[in-house]
FIMARKE-405055 format. One line per field, with one value per residue (C-alpha): z, x, y negated; residue number from 1; residue in three letters. Coordinates in pm, 1 decimal. Each point is the difference from the previous one (the first is absolute). Example, Ala and Ser with C-alpha at 12.3 -4.5 7.8 and 13.67 -1.06 7.14 Angstrom:
Z = 780.0_-66.0 $
X = 1230.0_137.0 $
Y = 450.0_-344.0 $
resi = 1_2 $
resn = Ala_Ser $
//
This chain:
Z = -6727.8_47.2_272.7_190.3_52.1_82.7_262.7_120.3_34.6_142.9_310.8_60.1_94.2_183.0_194.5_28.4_163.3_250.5_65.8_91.4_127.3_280.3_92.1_79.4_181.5_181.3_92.2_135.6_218.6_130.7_248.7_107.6_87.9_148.0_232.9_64.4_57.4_234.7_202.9_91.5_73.5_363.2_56.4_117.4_-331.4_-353.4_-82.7_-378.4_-26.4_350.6_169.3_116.8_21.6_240.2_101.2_354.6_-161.7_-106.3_393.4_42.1_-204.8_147.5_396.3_-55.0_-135.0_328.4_248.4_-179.3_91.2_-104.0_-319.1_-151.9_220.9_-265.4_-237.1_70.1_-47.3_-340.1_-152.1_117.1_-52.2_-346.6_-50.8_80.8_-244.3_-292.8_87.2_9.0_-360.9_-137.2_99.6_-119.1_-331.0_-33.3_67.1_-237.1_-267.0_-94.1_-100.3_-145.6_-225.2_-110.3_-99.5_-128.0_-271.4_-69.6_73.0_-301.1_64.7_-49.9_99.6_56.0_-130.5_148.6_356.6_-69.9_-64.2_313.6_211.0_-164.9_15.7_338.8_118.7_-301.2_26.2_381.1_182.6_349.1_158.0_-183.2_105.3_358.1_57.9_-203.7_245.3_301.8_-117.8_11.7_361.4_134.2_-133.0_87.5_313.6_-30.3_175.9_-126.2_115.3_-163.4_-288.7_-103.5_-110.6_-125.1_-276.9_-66.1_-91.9_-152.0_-274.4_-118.3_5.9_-172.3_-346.4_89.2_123.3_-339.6_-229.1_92.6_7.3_-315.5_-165.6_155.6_-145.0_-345.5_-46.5_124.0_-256.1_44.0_-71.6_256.6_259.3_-262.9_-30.0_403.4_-20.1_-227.4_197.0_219.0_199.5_92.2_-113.3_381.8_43.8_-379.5_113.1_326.2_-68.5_-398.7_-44.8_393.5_-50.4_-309.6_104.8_296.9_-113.4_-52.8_279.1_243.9_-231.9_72.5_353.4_59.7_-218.5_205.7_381.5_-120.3_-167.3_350.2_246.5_-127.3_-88.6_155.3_-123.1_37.5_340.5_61.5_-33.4_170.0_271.3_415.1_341.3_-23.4_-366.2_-23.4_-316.9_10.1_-298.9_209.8_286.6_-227.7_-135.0_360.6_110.7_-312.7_88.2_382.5_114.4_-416.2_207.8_-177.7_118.3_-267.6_-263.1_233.8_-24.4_-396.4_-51.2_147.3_-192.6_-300.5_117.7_50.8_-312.7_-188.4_218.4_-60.9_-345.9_-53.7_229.2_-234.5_-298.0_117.3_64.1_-260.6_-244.9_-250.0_124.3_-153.1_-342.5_-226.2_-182.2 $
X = -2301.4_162.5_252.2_-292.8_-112.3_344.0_-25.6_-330.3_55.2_298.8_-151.8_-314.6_253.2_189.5_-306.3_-99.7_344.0_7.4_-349.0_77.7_332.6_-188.2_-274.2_248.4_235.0_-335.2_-105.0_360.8_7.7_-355.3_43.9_328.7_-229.9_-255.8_238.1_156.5_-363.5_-50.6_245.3_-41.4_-382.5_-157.2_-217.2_45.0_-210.1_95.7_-181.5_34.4_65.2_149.0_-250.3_280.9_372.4_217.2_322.5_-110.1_109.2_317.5_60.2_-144.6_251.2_236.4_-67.5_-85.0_385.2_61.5_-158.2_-71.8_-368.8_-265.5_45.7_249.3_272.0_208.4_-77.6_399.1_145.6_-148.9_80.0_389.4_-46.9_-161.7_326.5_255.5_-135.6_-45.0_401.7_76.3_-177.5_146.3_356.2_-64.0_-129.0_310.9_251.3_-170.9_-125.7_277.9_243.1_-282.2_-125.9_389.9_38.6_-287.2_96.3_366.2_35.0_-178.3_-64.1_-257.4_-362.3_91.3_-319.8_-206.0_135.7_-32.5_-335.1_-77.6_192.0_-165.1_-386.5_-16.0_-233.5_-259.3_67.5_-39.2_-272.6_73.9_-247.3_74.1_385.3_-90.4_-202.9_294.7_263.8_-228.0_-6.8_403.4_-2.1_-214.8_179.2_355.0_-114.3_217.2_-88.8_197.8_-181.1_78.0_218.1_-308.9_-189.0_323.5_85.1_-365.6_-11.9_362.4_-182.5_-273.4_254.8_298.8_-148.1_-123.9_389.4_176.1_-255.7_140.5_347.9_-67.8_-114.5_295.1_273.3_-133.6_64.5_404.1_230.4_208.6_300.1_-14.1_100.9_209.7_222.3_-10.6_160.2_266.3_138.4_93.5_-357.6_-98.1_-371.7_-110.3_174.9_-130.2_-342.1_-35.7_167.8_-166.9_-286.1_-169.8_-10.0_-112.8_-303.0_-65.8_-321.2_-135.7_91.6_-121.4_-312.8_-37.8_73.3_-237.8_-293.0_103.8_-33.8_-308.0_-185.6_185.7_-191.7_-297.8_-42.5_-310.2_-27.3_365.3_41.0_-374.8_105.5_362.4_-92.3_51.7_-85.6_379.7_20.6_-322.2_21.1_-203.2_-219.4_-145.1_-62.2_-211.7_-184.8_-52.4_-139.7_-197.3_-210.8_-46.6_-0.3_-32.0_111.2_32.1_367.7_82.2_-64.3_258.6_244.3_-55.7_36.5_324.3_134.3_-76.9_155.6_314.4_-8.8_-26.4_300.3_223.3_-66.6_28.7_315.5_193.6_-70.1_112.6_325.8_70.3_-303.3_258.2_310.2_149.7_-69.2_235.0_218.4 $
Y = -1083.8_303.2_-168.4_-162.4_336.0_184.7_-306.4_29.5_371.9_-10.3_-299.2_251.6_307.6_-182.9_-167.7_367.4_151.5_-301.9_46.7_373.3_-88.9_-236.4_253.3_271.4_-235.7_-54.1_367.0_68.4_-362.6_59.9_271.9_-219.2_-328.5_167.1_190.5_-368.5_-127.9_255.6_-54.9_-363.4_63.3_-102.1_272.9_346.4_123.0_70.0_-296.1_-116.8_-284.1_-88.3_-215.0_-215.7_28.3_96.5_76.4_226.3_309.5_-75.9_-80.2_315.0_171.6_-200.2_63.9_389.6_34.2_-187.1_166.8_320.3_30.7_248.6_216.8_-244.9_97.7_168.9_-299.1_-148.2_347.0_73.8_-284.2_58.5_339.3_-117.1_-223.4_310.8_206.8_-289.0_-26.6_358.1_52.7_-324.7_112.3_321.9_-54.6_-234.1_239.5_281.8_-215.8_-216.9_303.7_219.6_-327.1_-25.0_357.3_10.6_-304.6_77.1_377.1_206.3_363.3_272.8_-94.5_-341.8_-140.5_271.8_-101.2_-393.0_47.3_205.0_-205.2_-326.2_193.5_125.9_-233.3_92.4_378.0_17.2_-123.3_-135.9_207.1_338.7_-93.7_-83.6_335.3_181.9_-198.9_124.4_372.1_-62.1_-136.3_239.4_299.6_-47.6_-156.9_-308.3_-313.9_-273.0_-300.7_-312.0_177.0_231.4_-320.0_-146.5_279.8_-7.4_-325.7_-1.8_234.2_-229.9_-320.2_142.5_-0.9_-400.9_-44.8_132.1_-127.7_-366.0_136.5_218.4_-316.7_-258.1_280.7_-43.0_-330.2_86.5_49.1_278.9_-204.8_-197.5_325.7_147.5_-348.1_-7.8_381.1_-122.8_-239.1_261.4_94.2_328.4_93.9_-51.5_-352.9_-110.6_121.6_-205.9_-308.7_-37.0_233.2_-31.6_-412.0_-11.2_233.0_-161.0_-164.9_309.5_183.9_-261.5_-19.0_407.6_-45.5_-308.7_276.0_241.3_-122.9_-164.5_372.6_140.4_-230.9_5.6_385.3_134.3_371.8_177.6_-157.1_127.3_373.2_-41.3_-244.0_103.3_-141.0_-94.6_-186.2_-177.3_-238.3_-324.4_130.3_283.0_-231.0_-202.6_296.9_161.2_-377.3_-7.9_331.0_-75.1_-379.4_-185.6_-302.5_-358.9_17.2_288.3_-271.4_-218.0_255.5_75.6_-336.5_-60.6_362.0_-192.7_-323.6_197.8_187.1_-320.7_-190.5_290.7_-2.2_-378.0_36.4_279.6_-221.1_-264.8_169.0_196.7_-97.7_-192.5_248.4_355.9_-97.1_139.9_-284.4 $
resi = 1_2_3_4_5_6_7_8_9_10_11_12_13_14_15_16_17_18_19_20_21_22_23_24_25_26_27_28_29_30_31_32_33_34_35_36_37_38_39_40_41_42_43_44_45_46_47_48_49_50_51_52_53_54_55_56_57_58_59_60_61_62_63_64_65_66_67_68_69_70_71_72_73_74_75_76_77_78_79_80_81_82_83_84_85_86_87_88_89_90_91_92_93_94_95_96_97_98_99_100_101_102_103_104_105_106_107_108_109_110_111_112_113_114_115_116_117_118_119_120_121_122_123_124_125_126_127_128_129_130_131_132_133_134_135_136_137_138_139_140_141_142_143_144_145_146_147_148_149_150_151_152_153_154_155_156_157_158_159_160_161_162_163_164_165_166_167_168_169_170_171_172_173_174_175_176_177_178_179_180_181_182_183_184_185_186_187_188_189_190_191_192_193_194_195_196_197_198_199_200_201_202_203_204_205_206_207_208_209_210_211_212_213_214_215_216_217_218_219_220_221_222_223_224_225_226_227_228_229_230_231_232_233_234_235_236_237_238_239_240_241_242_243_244_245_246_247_248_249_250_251_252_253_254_255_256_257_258_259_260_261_262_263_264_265_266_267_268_269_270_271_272_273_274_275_276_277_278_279 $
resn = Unk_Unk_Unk_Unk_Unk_Unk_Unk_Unk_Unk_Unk_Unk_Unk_Unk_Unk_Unk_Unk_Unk_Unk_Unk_Unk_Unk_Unk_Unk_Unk_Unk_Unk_Unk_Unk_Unk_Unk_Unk_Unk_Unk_Unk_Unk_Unk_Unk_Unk_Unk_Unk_Unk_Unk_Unk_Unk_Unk_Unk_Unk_Unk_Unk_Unk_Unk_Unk_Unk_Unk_Unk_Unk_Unk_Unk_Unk_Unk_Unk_Unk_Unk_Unk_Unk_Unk_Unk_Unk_Unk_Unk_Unk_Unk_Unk_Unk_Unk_Unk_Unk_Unk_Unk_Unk_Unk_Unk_Unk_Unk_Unk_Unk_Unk_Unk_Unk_Unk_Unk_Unk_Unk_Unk_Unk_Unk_Unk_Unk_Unk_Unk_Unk_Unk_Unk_Unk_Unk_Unk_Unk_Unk_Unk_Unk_Unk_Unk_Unk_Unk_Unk_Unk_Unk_Unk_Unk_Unk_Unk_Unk_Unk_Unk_Unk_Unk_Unk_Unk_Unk_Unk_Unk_Unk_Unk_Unk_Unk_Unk_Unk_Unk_Unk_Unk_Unk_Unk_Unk_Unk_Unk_Unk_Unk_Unk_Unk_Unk_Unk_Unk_Unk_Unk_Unk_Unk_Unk_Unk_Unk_Unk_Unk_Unk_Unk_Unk_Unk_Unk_Unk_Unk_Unk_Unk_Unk_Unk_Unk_Unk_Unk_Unk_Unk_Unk_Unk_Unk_Unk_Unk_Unk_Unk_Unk_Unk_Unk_Unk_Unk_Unk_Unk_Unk_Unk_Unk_Unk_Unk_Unk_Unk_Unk_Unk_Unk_Unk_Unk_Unk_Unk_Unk_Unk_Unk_Unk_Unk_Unk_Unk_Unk_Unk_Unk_Unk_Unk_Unk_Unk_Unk_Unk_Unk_Unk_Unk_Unk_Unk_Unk_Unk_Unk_Unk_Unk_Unk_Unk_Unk_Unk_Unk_Unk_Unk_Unk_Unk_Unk_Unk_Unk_Unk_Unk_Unk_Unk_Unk_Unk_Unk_Unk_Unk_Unk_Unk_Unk_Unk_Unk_Unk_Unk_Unk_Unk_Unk_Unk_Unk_Unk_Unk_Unk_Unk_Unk_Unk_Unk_Unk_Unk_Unk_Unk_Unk_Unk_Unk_Unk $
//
């Protein structure tokens, strides 16, 4: 009897947890489909349901990055200039995180914790928008305009903790004999390091890389603060279109960021999804 009800107990949380499971998978897909809805709608309103479907805005999308007419004329620039800085922070967040991560798990030294946990916390500690006004005040004050790079570093500070947390966590499962073997076969620490430690890892760096271009091309509030006439990222083009025209063809354009968020993922996984494990 009392098995039956271990059992029965047992099948109603678990009913319970998928149930809950379901409606929050729910909550965060619903904005998704209705921007996807949106966009293939017929009408020039925010109609909900669309009324029909359509693919005319789409070819709107499509002939306004042609001929570059009315306020979308800076709509082909963003995105590249969208693309640049996604590269810029990915490359950059490479190049810092991946020694940081690795002194951070084989060096030990005074405070060590205390600065994992900073590093690893930034995100929590600092708001975007306290960090963008506080990157502004910066700017403004030493009178440096460094275009692209301003929005690059900002973002650079947001992604590195993403980029060593994957590289963090790929270094753990290493064995430390694996580098120390490599330097007694006659390696010096920089050769043992790139030729054993940097494969083995590579499933996490390209992990932190793929998190990082992603959280790059889509941020919204540090490029908001840093942004010029000269770097104009595609996520302040949508918000500028959003407060003056609220076009159908925004949805278009949302729809294909998330198209190309999803191949990119799907496309690093595929390539190194079952790669830089330790063996």
């Amino acid at each position: 009897m009392g098995d039956n009800a271990s059992i029965g107990r047992a099948g109603v949380e678990a009913a319970v947890v998928a149930g809950l499971t379901c409606v929050l998978l729910v909550l965060l897909l619903l904005p998704i489909a209705m921007v996807l809805a949106m966009s293939f709608t017929s009408v020039t309103t925010l109609q909900f349901p669309p009324p029909e479907l359509s693919l005319r805005w789409y070819a709107d999308v499509w002939s306004m990055i042609g001929d570059g007419r009315n306020d979308f004329t800076r709509l082909r620039e963003s995105f590249v200039t969208s693309l640049l800085i996604a590269a810029l922070t990915s490359l950059t967040c490479l190049i810092a995180g991946v020694p940081a991560s690795y002194a951070l798990i084989r060096f030990r030294f005074r405070g060590r914790r205390v600065v994992e946990e900073f590093l690893l916390s930034v995100p929590i500690i600092f708001p975007t928008v306290v960090l963008g006004v506080a990157l502004l005040v910066i700017v403004s004050v030493s009178g440096l305009d460094l275009g692209v790079l301003q929005i690059v570093l900002a973002h650079s500070i947001i992604g590195l903790p993403f980029m060593m947390r994957n590289c963090v966590a790929a270094l753990h499962g290493i064995d430390p004999s694996f580098q120390e073997a490599a330097k007694t076969l006659g390696a010096s620490s920089i050769r043992a390091f790139v030729e054993v430690i940097l494969p083995l890892i590579r499933g996490g760096m390209s992990s932190g890389v793929l998190l990082v271009f992603i959280l790059s091309f889509n941020e919204f509030t540090l490029s908001y603060f840093l942004y010029t006439v000269d770097v104009f990222p595609l996520s302040i083009w949508l918000f500028q279109q959003s407060n003056t025209s609220f076009s159908p063809a925004i949805f278009a354009v949302s729809s294909l960021m998330i198209v190309l968020n999803i191949a990119v993922i799907l496309i690093i996984d595929k390539t190194f999804g079952t790669q830089g494990a330790a063996r």
